[in-house]
N, C-alpha and C positions, 0 to 999 in steps of 0.2 A: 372482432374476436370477442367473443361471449364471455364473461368475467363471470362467476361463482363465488357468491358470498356465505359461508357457512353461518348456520341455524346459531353455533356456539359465540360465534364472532358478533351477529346482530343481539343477541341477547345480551351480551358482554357492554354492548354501548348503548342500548335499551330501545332502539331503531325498529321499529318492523322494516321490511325492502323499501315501499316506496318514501318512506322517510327519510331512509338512511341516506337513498339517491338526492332527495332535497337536500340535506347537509351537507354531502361530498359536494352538490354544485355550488351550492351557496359559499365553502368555504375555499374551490378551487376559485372561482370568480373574483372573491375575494383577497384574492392571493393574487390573484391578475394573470393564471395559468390556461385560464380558456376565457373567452367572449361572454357577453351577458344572453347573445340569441342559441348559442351552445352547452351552456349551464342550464336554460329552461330548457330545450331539448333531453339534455342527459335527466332533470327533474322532472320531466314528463306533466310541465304545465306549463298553461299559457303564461303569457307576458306580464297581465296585473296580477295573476295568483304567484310568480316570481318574485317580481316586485315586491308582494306584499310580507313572503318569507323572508326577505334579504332583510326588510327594516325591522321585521319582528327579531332580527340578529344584528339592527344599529350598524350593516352593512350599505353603505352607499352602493344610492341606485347606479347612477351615472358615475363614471371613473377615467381621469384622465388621467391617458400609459403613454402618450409620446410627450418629448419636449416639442415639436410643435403647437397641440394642445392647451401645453402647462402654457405657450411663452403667450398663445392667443389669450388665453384666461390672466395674465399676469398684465396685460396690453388693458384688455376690456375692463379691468377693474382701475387702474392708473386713469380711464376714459382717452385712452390712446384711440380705441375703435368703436 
């Protein structure tokens, strides 16, 4: 479904389009509402140029969403694993 963002709206937040799409990925990401290989999709760049916008917004690359994850990460640092 094609989304339409009006001229008045990008101007409002000072975005030209493909900016604005960086932001929106970067901060749904960030929110933990879509994946990181679906955020560069929706931002229409590669993987290190992703990358490189998240940290230029002090957003972690890699993000751990299950407590599987958290409990592996909480393991490997005790030196359980």
């Amino acid at each position: 479904m094609p989304l339409t963002i009006s001229e008045s709206v990008l101007n409002d937040t000072g975005y030209d389009g493909p900016a604005f799409l960086v932001e929106i990925a970067c901060q749904l990401y960030a929110a933990q509402k879509i994946s990181r290989p679906a955020a560069r999709r929706l931002a229409n760049l590669s993987q290190g140029a992703f990358e490189e916008e998240l940290m230029k917004r002090n957003i972690p690359v890699y993000q751990i969403v299950d407590e599987v994850g958290f409990d592996d990460l909480k393991r490997f640092r005790e030196g359980k694993i």
